[in-house]
ZADO-1210 file (C-alpha; in nm, 4 decimals, padded with zeros to 6 digits):
<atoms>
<atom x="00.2948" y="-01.3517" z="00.5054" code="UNK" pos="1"/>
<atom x="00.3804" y="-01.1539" z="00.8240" code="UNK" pos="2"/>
<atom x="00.2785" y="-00.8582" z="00.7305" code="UNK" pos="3"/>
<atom x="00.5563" y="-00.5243" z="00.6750" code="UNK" pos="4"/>
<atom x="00.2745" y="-00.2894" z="00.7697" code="UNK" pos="5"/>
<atom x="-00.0147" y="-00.1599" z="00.9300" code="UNK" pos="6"/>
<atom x="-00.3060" y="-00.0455" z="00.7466" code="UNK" pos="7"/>
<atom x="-00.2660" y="00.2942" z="00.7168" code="UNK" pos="8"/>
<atom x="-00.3493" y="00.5828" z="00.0234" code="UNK" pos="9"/>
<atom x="-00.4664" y="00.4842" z="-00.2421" code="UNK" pos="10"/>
<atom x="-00.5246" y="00.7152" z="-00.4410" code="UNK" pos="11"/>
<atom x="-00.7778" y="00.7609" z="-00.7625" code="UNK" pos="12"/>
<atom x="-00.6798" y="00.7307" z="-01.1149" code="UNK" pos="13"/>
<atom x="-00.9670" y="00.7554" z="-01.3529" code="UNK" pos="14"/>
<atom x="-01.2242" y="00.6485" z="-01.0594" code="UNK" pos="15"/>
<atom x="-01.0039" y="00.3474" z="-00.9643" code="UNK" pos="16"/>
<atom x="-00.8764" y="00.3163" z="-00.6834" code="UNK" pos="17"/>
<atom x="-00.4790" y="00.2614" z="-00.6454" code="UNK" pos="18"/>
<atom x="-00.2997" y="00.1510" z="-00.3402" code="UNK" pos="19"/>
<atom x="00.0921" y="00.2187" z="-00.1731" code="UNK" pos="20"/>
<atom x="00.3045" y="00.1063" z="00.0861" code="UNK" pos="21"/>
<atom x="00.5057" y="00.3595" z="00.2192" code="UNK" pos="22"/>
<atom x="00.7975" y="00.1300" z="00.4040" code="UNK" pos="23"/>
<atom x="01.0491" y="00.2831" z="00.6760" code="UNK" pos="24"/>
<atom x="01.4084" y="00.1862" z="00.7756" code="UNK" pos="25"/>
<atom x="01.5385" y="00.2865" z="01.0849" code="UNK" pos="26"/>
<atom x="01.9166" y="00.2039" z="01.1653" code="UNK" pos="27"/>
<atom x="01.7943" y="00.2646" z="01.5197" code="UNK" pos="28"/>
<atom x="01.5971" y="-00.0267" z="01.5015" code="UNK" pos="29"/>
<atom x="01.8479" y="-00.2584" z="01.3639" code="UNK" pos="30"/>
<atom x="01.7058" y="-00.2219" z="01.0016" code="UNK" pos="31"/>
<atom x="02.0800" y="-00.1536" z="00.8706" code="UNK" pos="32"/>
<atom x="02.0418" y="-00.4060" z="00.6232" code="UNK" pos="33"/>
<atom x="01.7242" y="-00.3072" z="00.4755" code="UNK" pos="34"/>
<atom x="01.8087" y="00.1094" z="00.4943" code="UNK" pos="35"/>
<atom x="02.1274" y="00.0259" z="00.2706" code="UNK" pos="36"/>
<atom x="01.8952" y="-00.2008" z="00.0367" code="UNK" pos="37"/>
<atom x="01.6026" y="00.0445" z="-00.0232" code="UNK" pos="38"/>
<atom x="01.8894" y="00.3270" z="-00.0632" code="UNK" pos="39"/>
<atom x="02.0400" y="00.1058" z="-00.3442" code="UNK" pos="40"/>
<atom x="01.7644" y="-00.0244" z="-00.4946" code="UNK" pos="41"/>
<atom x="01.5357" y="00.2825" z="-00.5289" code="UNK" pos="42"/>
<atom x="01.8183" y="00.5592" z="-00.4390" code="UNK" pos="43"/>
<atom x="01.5837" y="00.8913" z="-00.6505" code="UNK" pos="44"/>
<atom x="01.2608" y="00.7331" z="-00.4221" code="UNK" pos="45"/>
<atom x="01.3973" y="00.6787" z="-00.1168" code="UNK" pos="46"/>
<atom x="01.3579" y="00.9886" z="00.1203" code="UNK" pos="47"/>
<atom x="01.5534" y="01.0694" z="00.4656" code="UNK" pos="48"/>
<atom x="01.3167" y="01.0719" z="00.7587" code="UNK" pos="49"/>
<atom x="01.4672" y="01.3650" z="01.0174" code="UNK" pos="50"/>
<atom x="01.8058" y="01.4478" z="01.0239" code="UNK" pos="51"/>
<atom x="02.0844" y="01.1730" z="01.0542" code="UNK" pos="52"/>
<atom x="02.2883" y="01.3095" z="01.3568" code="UNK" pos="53"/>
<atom x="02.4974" y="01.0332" z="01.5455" code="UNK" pos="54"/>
<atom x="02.6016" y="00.7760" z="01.3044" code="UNK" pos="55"/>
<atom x="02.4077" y="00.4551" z="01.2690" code="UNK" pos="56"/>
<atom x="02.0764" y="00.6926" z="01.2980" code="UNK" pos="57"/>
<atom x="01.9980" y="00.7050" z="00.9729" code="UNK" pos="58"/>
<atom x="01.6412" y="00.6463" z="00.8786" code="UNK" pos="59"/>
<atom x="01.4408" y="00.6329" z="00.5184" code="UNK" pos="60"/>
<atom x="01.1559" y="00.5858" z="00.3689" code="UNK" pos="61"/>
<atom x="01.0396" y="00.4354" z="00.0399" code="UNK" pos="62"/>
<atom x="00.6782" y="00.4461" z="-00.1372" code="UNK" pos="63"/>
<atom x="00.5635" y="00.1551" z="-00.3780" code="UNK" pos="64"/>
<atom x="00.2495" y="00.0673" z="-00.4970" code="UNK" pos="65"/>
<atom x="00.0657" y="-00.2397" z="-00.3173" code="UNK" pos="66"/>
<atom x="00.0678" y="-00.4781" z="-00.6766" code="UNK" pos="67"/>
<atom x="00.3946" y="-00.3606" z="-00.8162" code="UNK" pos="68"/>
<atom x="00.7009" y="-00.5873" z="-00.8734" code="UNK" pos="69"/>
<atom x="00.8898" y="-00.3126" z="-00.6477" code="UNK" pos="70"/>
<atom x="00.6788" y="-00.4254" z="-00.3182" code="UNK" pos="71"/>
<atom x="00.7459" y="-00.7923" z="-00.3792" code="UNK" pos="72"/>
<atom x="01.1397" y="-00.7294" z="-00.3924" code="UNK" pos="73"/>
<atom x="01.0865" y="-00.5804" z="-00.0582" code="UNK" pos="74"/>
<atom x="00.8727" y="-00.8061" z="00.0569" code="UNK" pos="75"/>
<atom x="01.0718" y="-01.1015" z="-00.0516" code="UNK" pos="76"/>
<atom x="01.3454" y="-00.9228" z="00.1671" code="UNK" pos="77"/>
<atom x="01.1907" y="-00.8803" z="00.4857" code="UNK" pos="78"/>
<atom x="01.0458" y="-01.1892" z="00.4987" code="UNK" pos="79"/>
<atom x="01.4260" y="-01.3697" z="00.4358" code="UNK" pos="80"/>
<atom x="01.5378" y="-01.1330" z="00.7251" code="UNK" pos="81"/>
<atom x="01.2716" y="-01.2474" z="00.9620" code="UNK" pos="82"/>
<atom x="01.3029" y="-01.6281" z="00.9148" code="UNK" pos="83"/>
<atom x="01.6451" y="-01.5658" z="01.0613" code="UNK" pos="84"/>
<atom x="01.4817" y="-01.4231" z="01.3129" code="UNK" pos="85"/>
<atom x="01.6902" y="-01.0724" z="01.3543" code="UNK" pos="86"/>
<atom x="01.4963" y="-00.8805" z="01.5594" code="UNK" pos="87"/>
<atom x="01.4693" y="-00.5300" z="01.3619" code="UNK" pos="88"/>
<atom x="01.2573" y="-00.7001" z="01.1220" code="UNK" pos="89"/>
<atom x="01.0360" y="-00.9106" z="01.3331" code="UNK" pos="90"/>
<atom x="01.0001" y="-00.7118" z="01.6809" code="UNK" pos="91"/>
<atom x="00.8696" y="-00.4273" z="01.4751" code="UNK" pos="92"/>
<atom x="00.6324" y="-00.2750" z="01.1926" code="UNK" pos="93"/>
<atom x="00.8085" y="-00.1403" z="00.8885" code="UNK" pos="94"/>
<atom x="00.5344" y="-00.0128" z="00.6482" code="UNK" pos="95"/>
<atom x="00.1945" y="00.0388" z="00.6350" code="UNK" pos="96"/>
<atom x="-00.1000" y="00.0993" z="00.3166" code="UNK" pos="97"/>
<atom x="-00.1671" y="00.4293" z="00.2055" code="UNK" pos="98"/>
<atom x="-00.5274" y="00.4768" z="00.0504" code="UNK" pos="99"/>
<atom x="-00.7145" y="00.7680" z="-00.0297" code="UNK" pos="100"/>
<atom x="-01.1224" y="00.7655" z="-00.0342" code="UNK" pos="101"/>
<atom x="-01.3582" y="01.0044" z="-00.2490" code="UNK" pos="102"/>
<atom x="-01.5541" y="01.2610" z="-00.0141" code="UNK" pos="103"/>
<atom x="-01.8839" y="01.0112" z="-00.0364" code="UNK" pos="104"/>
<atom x="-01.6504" y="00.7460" z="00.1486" code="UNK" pos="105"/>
<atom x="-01.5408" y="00.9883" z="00.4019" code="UNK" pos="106"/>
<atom x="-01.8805" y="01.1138" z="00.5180" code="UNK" pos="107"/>
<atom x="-02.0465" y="00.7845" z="00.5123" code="UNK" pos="108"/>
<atom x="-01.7175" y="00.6372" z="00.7059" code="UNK" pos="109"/>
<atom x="-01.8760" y="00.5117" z="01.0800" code="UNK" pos="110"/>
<atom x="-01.4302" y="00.5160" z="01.2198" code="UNK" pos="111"/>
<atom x="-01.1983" y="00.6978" z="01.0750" code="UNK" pos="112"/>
<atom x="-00.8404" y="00.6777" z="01.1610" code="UNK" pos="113"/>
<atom x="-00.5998" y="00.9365" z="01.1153" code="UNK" pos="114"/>
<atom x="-00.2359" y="00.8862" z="00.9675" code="UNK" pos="115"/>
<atom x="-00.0040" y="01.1882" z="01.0610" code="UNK" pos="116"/>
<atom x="00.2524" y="01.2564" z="00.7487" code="UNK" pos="117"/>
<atom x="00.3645" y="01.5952" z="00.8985" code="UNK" pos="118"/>
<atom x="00.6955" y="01.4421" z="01.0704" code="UNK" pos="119"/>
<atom x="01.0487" y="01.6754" z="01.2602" code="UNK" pos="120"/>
<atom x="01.2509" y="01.6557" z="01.4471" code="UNK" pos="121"/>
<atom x="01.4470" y="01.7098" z="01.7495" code="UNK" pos="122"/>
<atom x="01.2172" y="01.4960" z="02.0162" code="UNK" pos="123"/>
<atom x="01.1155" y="01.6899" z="02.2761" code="UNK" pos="124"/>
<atom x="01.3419" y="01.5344" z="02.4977" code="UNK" pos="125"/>
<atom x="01.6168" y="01.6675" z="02.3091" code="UNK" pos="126"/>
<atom x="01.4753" y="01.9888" z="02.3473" code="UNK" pos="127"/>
<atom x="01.4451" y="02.0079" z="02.7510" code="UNK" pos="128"/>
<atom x="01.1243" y="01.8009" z="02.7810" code="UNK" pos="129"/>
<atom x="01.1744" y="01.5619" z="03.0433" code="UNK" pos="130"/>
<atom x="01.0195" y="01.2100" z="02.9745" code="UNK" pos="131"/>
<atom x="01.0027" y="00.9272" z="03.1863" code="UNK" pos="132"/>
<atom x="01.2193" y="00.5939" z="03.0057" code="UNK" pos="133"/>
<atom x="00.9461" y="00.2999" z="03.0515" code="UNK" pos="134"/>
<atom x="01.1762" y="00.0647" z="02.7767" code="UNK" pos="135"/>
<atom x="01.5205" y="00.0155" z="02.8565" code="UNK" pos="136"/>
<atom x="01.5267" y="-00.1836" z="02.4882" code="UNK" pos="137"/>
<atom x="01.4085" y="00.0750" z="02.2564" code="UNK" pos="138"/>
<atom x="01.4360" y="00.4263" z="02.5055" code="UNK" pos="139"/>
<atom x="01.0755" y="00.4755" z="02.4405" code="UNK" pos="140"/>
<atom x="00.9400" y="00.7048" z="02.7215" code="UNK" pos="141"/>
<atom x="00.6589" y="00.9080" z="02.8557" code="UNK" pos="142"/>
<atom x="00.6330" y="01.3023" z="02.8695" code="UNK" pos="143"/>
<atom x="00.6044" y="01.4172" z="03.2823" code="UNK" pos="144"/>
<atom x="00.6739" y="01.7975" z="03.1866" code="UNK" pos="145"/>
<atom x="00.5461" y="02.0131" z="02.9957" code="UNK" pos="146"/>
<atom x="00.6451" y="02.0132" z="02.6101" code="UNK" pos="147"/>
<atom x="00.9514" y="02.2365" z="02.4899" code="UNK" pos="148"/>
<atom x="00.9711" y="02.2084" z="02.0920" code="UNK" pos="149"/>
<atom x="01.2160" y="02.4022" z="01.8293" code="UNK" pos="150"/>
<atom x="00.9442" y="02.5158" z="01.6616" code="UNK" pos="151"/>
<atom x="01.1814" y="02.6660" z="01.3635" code="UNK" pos="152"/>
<atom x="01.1680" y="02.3078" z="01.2467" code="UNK" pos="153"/>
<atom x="00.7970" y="02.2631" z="01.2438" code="UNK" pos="154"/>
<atom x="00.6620" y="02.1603" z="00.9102" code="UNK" pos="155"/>
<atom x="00.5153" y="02.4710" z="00.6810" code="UNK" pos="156"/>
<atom x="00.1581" y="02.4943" z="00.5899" code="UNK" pos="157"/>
<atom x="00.0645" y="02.1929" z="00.8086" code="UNK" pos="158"/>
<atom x="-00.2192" y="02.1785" z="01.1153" code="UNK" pos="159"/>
<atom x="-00.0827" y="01.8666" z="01.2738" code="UNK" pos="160"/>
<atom x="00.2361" y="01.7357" z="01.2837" code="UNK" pos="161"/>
<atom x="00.4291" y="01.4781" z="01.5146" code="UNK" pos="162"/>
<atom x="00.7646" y="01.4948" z="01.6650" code="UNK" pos="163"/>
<atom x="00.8547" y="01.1519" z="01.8095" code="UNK" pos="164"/>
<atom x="00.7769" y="00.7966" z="01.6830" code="UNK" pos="165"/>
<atom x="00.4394" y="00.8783" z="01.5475" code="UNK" pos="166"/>
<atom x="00.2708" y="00.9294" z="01.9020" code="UNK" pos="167"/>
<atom x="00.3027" y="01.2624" z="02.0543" code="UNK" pos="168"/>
<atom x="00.1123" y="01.5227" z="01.8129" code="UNK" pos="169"/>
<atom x="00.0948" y="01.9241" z="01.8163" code="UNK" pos="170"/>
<atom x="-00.1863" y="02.0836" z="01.6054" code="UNK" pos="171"/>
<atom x="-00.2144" y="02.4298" z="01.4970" code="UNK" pos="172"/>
<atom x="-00.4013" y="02.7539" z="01.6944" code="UNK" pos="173"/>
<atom x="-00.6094" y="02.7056" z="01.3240" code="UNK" pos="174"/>
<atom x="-00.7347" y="02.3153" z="01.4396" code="UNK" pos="175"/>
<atom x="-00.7750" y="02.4104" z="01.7985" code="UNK" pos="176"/>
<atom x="-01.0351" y="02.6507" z="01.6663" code="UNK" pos="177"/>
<atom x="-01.2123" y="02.4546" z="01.4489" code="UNK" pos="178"/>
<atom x="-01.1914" y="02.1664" z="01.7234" code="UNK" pos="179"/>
<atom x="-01.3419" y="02.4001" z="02.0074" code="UNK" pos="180"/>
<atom x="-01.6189" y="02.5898" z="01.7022" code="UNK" pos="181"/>
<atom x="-01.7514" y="02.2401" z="01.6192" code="UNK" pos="182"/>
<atom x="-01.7875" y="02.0961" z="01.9617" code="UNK" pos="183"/>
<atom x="-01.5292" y="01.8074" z="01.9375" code="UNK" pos="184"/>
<atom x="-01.4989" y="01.6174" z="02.2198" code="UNK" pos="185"/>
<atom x="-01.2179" y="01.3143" z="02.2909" code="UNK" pos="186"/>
<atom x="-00.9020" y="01.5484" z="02.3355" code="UNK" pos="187"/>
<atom x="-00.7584" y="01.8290" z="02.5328" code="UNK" pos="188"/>
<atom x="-00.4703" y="02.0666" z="02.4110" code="UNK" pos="189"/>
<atom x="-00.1793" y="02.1192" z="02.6150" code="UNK" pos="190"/>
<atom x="00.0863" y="02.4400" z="02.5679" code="UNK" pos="191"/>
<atom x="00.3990" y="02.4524" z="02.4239" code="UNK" pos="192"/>
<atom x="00.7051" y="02.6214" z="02.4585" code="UNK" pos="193"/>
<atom x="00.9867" y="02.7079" z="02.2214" code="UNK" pos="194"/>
<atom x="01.3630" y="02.6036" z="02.2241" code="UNK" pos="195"/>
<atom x="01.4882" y="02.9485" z="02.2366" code="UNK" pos="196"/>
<atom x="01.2795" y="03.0756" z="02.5233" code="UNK" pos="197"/>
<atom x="01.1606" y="02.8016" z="02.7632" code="UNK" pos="198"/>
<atom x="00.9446" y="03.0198" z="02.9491" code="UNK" pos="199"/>
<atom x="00.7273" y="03.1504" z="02.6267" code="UNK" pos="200"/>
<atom x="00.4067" y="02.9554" z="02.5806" code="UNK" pos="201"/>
<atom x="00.3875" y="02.9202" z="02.1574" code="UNK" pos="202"/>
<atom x="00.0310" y="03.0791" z="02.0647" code="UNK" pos="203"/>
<atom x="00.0396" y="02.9242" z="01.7469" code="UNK" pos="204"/>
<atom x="00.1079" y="02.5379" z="01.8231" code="UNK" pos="205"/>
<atom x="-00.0394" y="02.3572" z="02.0813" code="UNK" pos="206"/>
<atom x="00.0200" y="01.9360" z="02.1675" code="UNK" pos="207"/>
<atom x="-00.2468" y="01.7147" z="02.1331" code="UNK" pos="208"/>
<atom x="-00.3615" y="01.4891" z="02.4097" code="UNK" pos="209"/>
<atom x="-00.6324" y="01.2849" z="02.3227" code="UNK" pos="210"/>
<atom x="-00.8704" y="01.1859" z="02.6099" code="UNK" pos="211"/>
<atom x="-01.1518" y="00.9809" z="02.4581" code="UNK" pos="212"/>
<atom x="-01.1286" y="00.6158" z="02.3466" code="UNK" pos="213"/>
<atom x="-01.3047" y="00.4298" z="02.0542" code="UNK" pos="214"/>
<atom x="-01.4009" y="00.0557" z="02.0033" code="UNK" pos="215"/>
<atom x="-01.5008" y="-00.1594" z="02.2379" code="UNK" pos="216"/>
</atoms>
């Protein structure tokens, strides 16, 4: 199987552990086909991602566990779409596992990788950041200004959070402290400013920038 996903909870019922797939549509992406099937198919589970504003935008998301029925059906899907070879489905990854450990696993973990849930919208960009365009294809892009965020839309009770494709991340004044307290080393924090007052550095949000590199 090419894999939908990249590993990315499980989580514990009665001391066993119990794994998902959360799977994401994107209309942007040319994933029409499979955003109208996961709508239809599981219309209470699936979930808008942002906010659909120019039409053929729209993007969802769907959770399933790893060994239910439900995965295969989307499975079997995908994998039809990408032995016709439509792009969307085989240019790009559409879901990834979902696991979560006991607090024994965590502290004897040597790597541990860090899945960002907290997701808003608008982009920078469409805020006043100016980014560089390095894809023609997809418009992905690289920040060369400083970050200007509406930071109304930020998600509540959250320390981290990410605003555009699941790369560029802002943490709280709260993580920043803990960060700096603890000695962390392997990123820097950069400022932000709001929407409604370019010129007004946010003291409560910062953007992440990570500096340090793992693995060989």
């Amino acid at each position: 199987m090419h894999t939908i996903m990249s590993p990315g909870s499980v989580s514990t019922e009665n001391g066993r552990m119990t794994e998902y797939v959360n799977v994401r549509a994107s209309e942007t992406l040319g994933q029409g086909e499979l955003v109208s099937f996961l709508k239809s198919r599981f219309s209470r589970a699936a979930k808008p991602v942002g906010r659909t504003i120019v039409e053929g935008t729209e993007c969802v998301e769907v959770r399933v566990a790893s060994n239910s029925p439900e995965f295969e059906e989307i499975r079997n899907f995908i994998d039809a779409k990408r032995k016709q070879g439509q792009p969307g489905f085989c240019d790009f990854t559409i879901g990834w596992y979902l696991r979560k450990y006991t607090k024994e696993e965590l502290q004897n973990a040597e790597v541990l990788r860090l899945t960002i849930a907290g997701h808003f919208e608008p982009a920078g960009e469409e805020c006043g950041t100016i980014c560089e365009t390095l894809c023609n294809y997809c418009n992905w892009g690289r920040q060369v200004s400083d970050l200007i965020l509406d930071l109304r839309r930020v998600p509540q009770h959250k320390d981290i959070g990410d605003y555009r494709l699941w790369v560029e991340w802002i943490v709280s004044s709260k993580f920043v402290r803990i960060f700096t307290e603890n000695k962390l080393t392997g990123a820097v924090f950069r400022p932000i400013f709001e929407l409604k007052n370019p010129i007004k550095e946010s003291s409560e949000w910062h953007q992440l920038w990570v500096t340090g590199k793992a693995g060989g």
